[in-house]
N, C-alpha and C positions, 0 to 999 in steps of 0.2 A: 435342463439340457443334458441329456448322457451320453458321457466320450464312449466313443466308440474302445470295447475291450474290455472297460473297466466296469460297466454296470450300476457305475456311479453317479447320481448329480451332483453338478456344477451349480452351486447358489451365484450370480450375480449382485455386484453390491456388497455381500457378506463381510467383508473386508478393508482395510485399512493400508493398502502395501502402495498407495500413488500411483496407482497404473490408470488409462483411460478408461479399460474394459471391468475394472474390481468395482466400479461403483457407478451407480443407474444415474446420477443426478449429470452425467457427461451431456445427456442427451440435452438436457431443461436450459432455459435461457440463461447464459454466463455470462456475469458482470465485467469479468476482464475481455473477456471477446467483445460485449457490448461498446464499452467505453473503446477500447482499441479501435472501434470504425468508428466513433463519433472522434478519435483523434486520427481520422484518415490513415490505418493501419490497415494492415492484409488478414490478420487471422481471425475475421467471424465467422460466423455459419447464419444462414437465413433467417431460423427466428432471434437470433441477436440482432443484423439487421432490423428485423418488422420492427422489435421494441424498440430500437435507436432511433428511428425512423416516427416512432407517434408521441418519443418524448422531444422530437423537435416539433412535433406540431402543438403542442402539447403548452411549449416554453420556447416561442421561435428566438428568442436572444441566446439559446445553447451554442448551437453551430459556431458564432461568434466568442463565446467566453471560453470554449473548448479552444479555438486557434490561440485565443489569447494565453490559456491556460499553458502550451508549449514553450512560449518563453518563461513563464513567471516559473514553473518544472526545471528547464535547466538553470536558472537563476538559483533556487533553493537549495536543488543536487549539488549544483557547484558550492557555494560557501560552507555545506557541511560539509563534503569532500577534501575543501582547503582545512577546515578546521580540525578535524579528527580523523587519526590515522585507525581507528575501530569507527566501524557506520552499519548498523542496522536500519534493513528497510522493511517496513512493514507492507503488508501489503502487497511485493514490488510488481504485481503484477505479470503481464508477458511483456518478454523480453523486443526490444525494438531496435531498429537500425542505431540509433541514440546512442551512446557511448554510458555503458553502465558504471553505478558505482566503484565498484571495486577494479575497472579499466583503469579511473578517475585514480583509484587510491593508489594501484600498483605505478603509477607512475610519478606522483607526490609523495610517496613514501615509502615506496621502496618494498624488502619483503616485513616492513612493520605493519602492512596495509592487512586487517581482517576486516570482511564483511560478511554477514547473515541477511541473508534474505527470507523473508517469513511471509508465506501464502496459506490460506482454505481452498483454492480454487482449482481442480482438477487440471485444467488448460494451462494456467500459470505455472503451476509446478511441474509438469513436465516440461514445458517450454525452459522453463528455466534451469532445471536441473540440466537436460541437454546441454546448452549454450552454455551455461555459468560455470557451473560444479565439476563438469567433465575435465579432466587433467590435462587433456589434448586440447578443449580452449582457453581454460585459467591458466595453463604456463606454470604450474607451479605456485599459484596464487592460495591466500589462504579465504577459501568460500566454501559459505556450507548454504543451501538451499532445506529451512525447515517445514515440514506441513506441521503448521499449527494454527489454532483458531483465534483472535485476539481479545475472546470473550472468555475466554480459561486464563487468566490471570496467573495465577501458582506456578501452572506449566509453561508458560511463556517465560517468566523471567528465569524459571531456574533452567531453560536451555538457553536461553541465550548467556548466562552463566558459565554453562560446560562447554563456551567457543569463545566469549570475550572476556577480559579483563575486567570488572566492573568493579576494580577499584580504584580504576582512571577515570576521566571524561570520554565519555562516547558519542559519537553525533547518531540522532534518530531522524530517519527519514517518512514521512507519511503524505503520498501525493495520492492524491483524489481515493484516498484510504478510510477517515474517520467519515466520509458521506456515507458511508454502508455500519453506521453503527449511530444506536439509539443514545441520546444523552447520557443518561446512565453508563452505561456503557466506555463512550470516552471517559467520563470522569475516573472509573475503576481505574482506565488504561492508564490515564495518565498520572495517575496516585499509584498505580504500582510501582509505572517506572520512576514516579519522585522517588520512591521510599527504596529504592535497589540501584540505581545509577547516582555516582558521583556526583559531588555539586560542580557546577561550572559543565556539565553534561550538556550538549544543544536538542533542538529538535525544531525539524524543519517542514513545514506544513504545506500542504495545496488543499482547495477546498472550494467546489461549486459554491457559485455566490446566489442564495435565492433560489429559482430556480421550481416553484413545489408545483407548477405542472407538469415536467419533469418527473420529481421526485416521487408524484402519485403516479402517473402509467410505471413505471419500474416497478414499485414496490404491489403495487395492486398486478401487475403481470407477473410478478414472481409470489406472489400468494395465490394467485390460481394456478398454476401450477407446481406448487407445491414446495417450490424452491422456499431453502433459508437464506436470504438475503433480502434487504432493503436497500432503497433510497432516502435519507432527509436532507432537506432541503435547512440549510443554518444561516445566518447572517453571521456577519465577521466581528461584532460585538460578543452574539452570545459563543461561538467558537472561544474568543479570545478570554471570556471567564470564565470556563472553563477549563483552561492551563491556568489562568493568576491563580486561581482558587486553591490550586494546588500547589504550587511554587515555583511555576514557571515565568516567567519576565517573557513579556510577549514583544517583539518588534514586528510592526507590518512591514512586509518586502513588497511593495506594490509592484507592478507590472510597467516597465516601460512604457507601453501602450497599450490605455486599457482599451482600446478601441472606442466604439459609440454605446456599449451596451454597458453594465455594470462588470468591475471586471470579476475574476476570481479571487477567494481570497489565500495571500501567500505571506508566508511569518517565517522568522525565524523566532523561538526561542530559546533560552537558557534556563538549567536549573538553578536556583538562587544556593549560593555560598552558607554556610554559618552560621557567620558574620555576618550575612544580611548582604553582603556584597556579590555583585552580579558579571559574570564576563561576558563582555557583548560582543569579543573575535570578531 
């Protein structure tokens, strides 16, 4: 495209600076707009729509485990919120009517409250930088909104390093987050964060239960078009050896009501002490 005057092209995409218009993948189906209508949100676009729409026909128990997934969500955000006045969220997706983390922290802890919020997803991270990060609606809060991928290991923990303490206990939040990442994968993440956050550190889990018709329209729709991302589909066993493994102390948070269908699955865990000893806050 050549601006006018200058004689120059304009590469789309070429770049890395978070804006909607710097990168092509805006247009492709978005897993945070997706999931945001399958949890009765406002900000998808059509074809997120079409694909929400053939992974409930796909997995008609979704619709169901999604509402129930709202409770078992703020059940999670809240006990890491009470427990750590530093909360990373991975993930955090776009921002909702919901009352955010770091709402949560500035008013249980005062200005000790820091929270990171960490996205790949074009739509999330504007969204979120707008709402969160802006000084005019944080008050003064300490938030930083980063684009980073959570498959780059290295670069993940040493920014979350240059914003929190991590030689305290931290709480980590990851709601319908580790379903967009392959086995491998989790394990790196959650072996990183053993080996860089304090013991007695939490982490607070959401995670589609099941689920792999579903899990195949998303990820077979986002490989035809080209997009990087996926769906898998886990049970709450192999989830949950996948933190022991590493030294996490897994507790299930079940859901008040799992409804009629299987529910989601929702944990908290801790990172194991030393001494072998574990804080279960």
């Amino acid at each position: 495209m050549n601006t006018p005057g200058t004689g120059k092209t304009m590469t789309w995409g070429a770049a890395r600076s978070g804006t909607l218009l710097d990168r092509e993948e805006w247009a492709l189906t978005n897993a945070a707009r997706t999931f945001d209508y399958l949890d009765y949100g406002k900000d998808s676009w059509s074809q997120d729509r079409h694909v929400a729409v053939k992974m409930a026909e796909a997995s008609p128990a979704l619709a169901g485990q999604m509402l129930v997934h709202r409770k078992a969500r703020e059940g999670v955000v809240d006990a890491v919120c009470r427990s750590f006045s530093q909360v990373i969220d991975l993930g955090c997706g776009l921002p909702t009517m919901r009352r955010a983390p770091h709402e949560r922290g500035r008013v249980l802890w005062g200005s000790r409250a820091r929270t990171v919020y960490v996205d790949h997803d074009l739509a999330a991270l504007a969204a979120a930088r707008a709402w969160w990060e802006h000084p005019a609606r944080v008050r003064g809060g300490n938030v930083h909104v980063l684009d980073l991928d959570l498959r780059f290991l290295e670069t993940l923990v040493n920014a979350l390093g240059e914003h929190l303490d991590l030689s305290v206990p931290v709480g980590v939040l990851s709601t319908l987050t580790l379903d967009h990442l392959e086995d491998t994968e989790v394990t790196g993440l959650v072996e990183a964060l053993a080996s860089r956050l304090a013991p007695g550190s939490g982490w607070g889990i959401t995670h589609l239960s099941g689920m792999n018709g579903a899990a195949d329209v998303y990820t077979d729709q986002a490989q035809e078009q080209g997009a990087d991302t996926r769906l898998v589909a886990r049970e709450p066993d192999g989830l949950r050896k996948l933190f022991e493994t590493a030294g996490w102390r897994w507790r299930a948070s079940p859901p008040n009501d799992p409804g009629k269908g299987e529910p989601p699955i929702a944990a908290l865990t801790t990172l194991a002490r030393p001494d072998h000893c574990v804080e279960t806050g």
